[in-house]
N, C-alpha and C positions, 0 to 999 in steps of 0.2 A: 093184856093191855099195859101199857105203860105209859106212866103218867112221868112228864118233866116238869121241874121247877129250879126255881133258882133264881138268883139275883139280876134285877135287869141290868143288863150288859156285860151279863159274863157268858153269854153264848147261848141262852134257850133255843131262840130262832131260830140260828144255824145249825141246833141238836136237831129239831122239828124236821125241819128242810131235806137234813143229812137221810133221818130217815123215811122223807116221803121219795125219796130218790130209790131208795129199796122197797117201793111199792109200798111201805102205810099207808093208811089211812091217817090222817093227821087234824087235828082240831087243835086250832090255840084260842089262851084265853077263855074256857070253858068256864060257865059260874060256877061252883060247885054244887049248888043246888041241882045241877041237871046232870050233874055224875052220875044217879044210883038209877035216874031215868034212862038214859045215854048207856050204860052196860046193862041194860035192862032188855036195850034193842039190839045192841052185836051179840049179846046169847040167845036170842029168839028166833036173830037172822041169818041164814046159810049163807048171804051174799059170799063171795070168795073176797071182796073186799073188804068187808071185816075179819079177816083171820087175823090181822095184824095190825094193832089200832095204837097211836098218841095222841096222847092229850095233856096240852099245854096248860100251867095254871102257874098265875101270878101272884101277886102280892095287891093286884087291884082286888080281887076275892074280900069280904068281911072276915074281921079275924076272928071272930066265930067261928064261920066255916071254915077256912085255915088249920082254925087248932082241931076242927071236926073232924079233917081229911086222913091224917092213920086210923081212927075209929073204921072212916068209912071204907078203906082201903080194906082193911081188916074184916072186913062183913063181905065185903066180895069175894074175895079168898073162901070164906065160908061157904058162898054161894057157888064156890066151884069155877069164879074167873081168874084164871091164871094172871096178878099184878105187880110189876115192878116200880117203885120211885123212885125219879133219877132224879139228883140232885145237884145242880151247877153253880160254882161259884167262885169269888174271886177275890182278893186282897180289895181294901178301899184307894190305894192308890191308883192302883191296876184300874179301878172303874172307873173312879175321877178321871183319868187320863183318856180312856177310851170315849165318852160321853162328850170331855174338850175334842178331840180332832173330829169326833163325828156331828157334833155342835146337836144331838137330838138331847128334848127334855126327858130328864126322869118322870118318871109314870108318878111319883108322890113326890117331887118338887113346887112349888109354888115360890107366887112374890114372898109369902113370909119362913119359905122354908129352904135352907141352901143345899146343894148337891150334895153333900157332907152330911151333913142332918138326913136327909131324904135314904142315903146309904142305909144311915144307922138305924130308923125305923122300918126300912125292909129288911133289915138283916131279925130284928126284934120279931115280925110279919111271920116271918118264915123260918123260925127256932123249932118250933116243932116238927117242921117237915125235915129241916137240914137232921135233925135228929134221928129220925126215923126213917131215914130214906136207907134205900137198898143199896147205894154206891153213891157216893159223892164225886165228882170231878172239878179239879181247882185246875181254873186255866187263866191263873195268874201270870203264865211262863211258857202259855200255850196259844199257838198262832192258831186261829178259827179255822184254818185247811186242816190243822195240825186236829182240833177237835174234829170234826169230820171225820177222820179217819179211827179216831179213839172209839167215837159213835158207833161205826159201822161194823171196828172186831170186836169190840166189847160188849156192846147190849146186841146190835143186830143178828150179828154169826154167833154168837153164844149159843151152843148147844145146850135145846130145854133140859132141863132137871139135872143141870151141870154146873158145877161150881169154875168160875171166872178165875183165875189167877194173874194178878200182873204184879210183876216183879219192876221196881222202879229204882236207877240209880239216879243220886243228886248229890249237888255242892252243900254244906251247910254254910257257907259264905254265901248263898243264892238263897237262903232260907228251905226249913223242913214242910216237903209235900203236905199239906193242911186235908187231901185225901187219902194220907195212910192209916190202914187200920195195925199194922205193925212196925216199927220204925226201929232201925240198928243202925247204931256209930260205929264205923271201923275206922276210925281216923288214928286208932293206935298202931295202925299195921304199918311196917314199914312202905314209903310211899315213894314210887318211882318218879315224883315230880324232881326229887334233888337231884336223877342221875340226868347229868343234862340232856344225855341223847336221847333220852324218854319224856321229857318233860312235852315236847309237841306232840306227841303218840296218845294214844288212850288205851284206854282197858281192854281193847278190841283187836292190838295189833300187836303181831308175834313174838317185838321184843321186851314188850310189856308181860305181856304172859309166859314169857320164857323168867323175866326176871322176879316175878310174884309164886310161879311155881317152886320156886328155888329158898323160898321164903318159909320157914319151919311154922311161924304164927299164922303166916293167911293160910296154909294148910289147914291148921287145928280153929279158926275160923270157919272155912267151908265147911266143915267135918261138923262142928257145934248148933251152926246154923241148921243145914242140913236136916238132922238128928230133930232139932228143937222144930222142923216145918213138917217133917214128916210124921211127927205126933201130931202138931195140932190142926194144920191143914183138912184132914180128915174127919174131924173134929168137927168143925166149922161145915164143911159139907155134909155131916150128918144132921146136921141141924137145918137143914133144908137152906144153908147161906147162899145166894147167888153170886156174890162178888167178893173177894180178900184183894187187899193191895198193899205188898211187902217194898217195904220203901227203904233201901242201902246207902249210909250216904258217907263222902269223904270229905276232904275240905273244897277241893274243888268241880269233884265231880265227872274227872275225867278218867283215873287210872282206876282202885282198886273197888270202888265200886260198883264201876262197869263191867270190873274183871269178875267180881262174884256174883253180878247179875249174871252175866252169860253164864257161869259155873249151874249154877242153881237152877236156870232155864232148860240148860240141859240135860239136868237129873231130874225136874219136876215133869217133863213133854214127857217123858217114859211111862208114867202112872195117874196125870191126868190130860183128860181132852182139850183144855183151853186153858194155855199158859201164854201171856204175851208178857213183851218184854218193853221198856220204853226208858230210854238214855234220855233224864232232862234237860242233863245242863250240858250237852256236846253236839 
C-alpha cells in the first residue's frame, strides 16, 4: 500500500490520479482512524483490485492521528503489508502562487487565517510525516505532467525489494533540491559556460563532453564520487531503503552537472535495476 501526503497544492491529487491511471486502487482523504480497518480488508481480500492500493491523507486528519500515522505504518509492516509513504511538497512561494491562478481555498484557511499562515500550520501538521516518509518529492520546479511521470518511474515501475536511485543535476542559483538525501557541489570544476561556444550546449552534448573529459579535476570528481556511492549506495539498500536521491549541482545547471549525472547514470544502470535520471534546471 502506499500512502501519499503532502502539502495541499503541491501535487497529491495529481500523484493519486497518476496512479489510478496504472490501475490502483486509490482512496483520498482517508480518516486515519479507518487505516488499520481499511488494510485489514485488502489482506483478507483476493480481489485483483486490491493488489495495488493508495491512499491519500491530508492535514484535514487530527494531529493526533497525523503524529499517529508512522506508528501505524510501522505495525503494518509487522503485519506483513508491504507500505510506502510518499511525501510531496513545495516551497511557500511555489504554493501561494499556485493557490492565486487557481483562485481554490486552502483546506486550513479561514476569515481569520491567511494563506501564508494556513501554509505554515500545514507544514507544522505534517512534520512528522514529511520526516518519516519513504521519499520525498519537491515540485517546487516541477510542472504537474512533469510529476506524473516522476510518479509512474519512481514509486509505480519500481521493482519490489529494490532500491530506487535517482541521480538529479541542479542550478544553485535555482536553489538546492529540498528532496535530496545526498547533495554535492562541483561548482569548483572548471565550467564550460565561459567557453562561449559551449555556453548554449549543456552537459548532454558532445562538445561539452569532449571538453570536461579533457578536464584532469572533473576526472578525479567522477572517480571520488563514484568510489564514495559505490560504498554507500549498498549500504542504504541493505537497510531495506526504498528510495536515495543524489542531487549534483553547478551554478547554473546546465553543463557539469549534467555531465556527471549521465557519467554516474551510466556506471550505476550496470549494478542496480532502477536508476533514473532527471536534469532540473534545462
Amino acid at each position: 500500500m502506499i500512502i501519499i501526503s503532502g502539502l495541499s497544492g503541491a501535487g497529491k491529487t495529481v500523484a493519486l490520479n497518476a496512479l489510478e491511471d496504472l490501475t490502483y486502487y486509490c482512496i483520498d482523504n482517508l480518516p486515519l482512524g479507518l487505516l488499520s480497518q481499511f488494510a485489514l480488508e485488502i489482506t483478507n481480500n483476493s480481489q485483483a483490485a486490491y493488489d495495488r492500493v493508495a491512499v491519500g491523507i491530508d492535514a484535514r486528519n487530527t494531529q493526533e492521528a497525523l503524529q499517529h500515522l508512522p506508528q501505524a505504518m510501522a505495525e503494518l509492516r509487522v503485519s506483513g503489508l508491504a507500505t510506502e509513504l510518499v511525501f510531496i511538497e513545495a516551497g511557500d512561494d511555489t504554493l501561494i502562487e499556485r493557490f492565486s491562478e487557481t483562485r481554490r481555498r486552502h483546506p486550513l484557511s479561514s476569515h481569520s487565517m491567511s494563506l501564508a499562515d494556513a501554509i505554515q500550520m500545514e507544514r507544522r501538521l505534517l512534520a512528522a510525516l514529511a520526516e518519516s516518509a519513504d521519499i520525498r518529492i519537491d515540485t517546487s520546479r516541477t510542472r504537474m505532467h512533469e510529476l506524473r511521470d516522476v510518479v509512474r518511474e519512481r514509486i509505480a515501475r519500481r521493482p519490489r525489494a529494490s532500491l530506487s536511485l535517482q541521480l538529479v543535476s541542479f542550478g544553485y542559483k535555482h536553489g538546492v533540491p529540498r528532496d535530496a538525501d545526498f547533495v554535492f557541489d562541483v561548482r569548483c570544476l572548471p565550467n564550460p559556460y565561459w567557453e562561449t561556444h559551449l555556453r548554449p550546449l549543456s552537459g548532454r552534448d558532445k562538445a561539452v563532453i569532449e571538453f570536461l573529459e579533457n578536464q584532469p579535476l572533473v576526472a578525479s570528481m567522477l572517480e571520488q564520487l563514484t568510489i564514495f556511492l559505490r560504498f554507500w549506495v549498498p549500504q542504504f539498500e541493505a537497510g531495506n531503503r526504498s528510495y536515495l536521491t543524489v542531487a549534483i549541482g553547478c551554478t547554473g545547471g546546465n553543463h557539469r552537472s549534467v555531465y556527471l549525472v549521465e557519467q554516474l547514470s551510466e556506471i550505476f544502470s550496470k549494478q542496480l535495476q532502477h536508476v533514473l535520471v532527471r536534469h532540473r534546471d534545462i
